[in-house]
C-alpha positions in Angstrom: -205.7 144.0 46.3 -202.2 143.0 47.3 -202.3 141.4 51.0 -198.9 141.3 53.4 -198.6 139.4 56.4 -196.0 140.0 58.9 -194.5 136.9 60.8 -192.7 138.1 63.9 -192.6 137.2 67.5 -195.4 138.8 69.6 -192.3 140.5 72.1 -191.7 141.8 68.4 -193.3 144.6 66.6 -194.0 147.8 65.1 -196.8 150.2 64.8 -195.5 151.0 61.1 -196.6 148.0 59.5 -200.3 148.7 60.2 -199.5 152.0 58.9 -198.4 151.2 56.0 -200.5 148.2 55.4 -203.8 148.6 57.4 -205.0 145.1 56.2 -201.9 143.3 56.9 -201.9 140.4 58.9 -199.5 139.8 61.9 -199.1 136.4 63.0 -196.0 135.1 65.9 -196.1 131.6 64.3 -194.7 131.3 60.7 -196.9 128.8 59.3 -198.9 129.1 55.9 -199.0 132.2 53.5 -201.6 130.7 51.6 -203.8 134.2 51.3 -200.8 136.3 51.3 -199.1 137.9 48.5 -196.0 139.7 50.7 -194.4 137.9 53.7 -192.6 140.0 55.9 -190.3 137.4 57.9 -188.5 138.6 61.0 -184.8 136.8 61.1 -184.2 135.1 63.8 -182.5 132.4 63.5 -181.2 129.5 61.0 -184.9 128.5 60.4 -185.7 132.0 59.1 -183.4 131.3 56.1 -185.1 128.0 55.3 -188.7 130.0 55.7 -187.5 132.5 53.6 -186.4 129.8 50.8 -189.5 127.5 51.1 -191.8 130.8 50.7 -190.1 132.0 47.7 -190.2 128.6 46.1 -194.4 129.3 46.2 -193.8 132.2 44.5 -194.7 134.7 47.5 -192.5 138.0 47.8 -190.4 137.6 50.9 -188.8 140.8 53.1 -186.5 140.0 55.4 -186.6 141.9 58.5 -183.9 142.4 60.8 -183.3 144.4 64.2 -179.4 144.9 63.4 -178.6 145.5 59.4 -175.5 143.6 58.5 -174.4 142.8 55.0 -173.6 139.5 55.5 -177.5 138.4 56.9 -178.7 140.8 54.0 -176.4 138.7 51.1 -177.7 135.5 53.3 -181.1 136.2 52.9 -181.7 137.3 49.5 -179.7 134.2 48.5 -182.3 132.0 49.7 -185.1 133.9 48.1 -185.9 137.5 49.7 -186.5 139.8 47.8 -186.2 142.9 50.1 -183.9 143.0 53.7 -185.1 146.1 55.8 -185.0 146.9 59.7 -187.9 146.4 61.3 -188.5 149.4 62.7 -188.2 151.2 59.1 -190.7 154.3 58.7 -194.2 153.1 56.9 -193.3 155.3 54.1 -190.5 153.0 53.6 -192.2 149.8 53.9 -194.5 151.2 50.9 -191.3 151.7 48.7 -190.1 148.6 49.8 -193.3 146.8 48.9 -193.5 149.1 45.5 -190.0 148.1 44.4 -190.6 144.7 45.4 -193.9 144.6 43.3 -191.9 146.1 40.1 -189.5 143.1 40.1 -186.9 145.3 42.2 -185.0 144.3 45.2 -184.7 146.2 48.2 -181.6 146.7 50.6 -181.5 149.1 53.3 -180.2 152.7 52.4 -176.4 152.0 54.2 -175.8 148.8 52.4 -177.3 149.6 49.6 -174.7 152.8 49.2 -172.2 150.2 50.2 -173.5 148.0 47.1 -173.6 150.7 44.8 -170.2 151.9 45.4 -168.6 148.6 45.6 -169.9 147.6 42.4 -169.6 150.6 40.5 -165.3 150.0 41.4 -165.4 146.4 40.3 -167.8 146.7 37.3 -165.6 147.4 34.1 -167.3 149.9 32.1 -167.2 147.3 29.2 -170.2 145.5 30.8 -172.1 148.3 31.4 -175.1 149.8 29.5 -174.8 153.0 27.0 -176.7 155.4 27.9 -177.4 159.2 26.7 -177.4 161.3 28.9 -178.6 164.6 26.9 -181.9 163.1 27.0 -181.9 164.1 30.9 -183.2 167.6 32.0 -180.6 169.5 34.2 -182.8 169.0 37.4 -183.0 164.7 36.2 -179.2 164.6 35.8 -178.9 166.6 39.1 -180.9 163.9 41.2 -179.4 161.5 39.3 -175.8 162.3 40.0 -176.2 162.1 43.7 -178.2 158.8 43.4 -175.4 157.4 41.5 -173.4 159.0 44.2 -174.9 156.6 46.6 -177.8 158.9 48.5 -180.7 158.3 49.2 -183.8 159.9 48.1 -184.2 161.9 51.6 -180.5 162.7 51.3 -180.7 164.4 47.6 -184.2 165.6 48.2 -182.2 167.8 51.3 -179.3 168.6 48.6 -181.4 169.8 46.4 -183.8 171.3 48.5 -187.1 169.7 46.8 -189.4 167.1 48.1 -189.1 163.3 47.7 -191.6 163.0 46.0 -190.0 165.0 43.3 -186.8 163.1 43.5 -189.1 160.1 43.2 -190.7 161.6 40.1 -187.5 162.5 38.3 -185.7 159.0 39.3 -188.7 157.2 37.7 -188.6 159.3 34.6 -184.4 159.3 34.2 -184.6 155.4 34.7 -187.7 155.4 32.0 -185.4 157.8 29.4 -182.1 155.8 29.9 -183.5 152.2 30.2 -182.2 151.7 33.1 -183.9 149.3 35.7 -182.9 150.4 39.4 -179.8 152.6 41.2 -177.0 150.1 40.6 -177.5 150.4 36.6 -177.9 154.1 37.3 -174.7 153.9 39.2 -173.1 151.5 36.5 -174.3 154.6 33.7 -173.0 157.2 35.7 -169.7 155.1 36.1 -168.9 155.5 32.4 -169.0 159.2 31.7 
């Protein structure tokens, strides 16, 4: 079983991480993850970044948790080894995505910078660099979802376009990135750039 702790203040905290994780452990002094597979470090300060790094070193996931999302913290801390940056206060279904990206080699960002990623890199990327993909291999409702993922929205967002669930656009995300080899949005996005 895959065991999270949560390193954040005591003044400092959310409900959601119990939700998501009811066996996490939440501890106010960062000291040894040891028995933990997940740390969830709060950023607070200049320390937090060299937490982050000497916790990534071991070989532990790291999230970096924030109050205020800002690109420039996010690029900070996955620099030094996270390999998620998410608000604190994110829902627990989120903190389970997080946590299942995270597990699958991904990395998370937060929806906002994440379109801001996506778009920025899709402008910058030629389309010399980017992976071929076929896109006939798609069913319409796959290339529908994954249009407006490419488009920068997030799975809430195209699951309201397209009036299905989430857990649908989840389903057909997992199964367009499966058919076009692709490993997470920004390759989608990179794909998509091409046509």
């Amino acid at each position: 079983m895959i065991s999270h702790l949560f390193f954040s203040p005591d003044d400092v905290s959310s409900p959601r991480w119990l939700q998501a994780f009811p066996a996490a452990r939440i501890d106010a002094a960062v000291t040894s993850a040891n028995n933990a597979d997940f740390v969830w470090l709060l950023l607070r300060d200049e320390l937090s970044f060299l937490q982050i790094q000497s916790f990534s070193a071991t070989g532990k996931k790291v999230i970096a948790m924030t109050a205020i999302e800002n690109p420039q913290e996010a690029r900070r801390a996955l620099e030094t080894g996270a390999s998620g940056y998410v608000h604190y206060l994110a829902a627990a279904e989120v903190l389970e995505q997080v946590a299942q990206v995270v597990a699958a080699g991904g990395m998370w960002l937060g929806a906002d910078l994440m379109r801001q990623l996506v778009l920025a890199t899709a402008r910058i990327i030629p389309a010399a660099t980017t992976p071929k993909a076929d896109l006939s291999l798609l069913t319409s409702r796959e290339k529908a979802v994954a249009e407006l993922v490419a488009a920068g929205k997030t799975n809430k967002e195209v699951a309201r376009d397209l009036a299905i669930t989430e857990r649908t656009v989840k389903a057909h995300l997992g199964s367009t990135f499966e058919k076009l080899q692709v490993r997470d949005r920004l390759q989608l996005v990179l794909v998509f750039s091409q046509q």
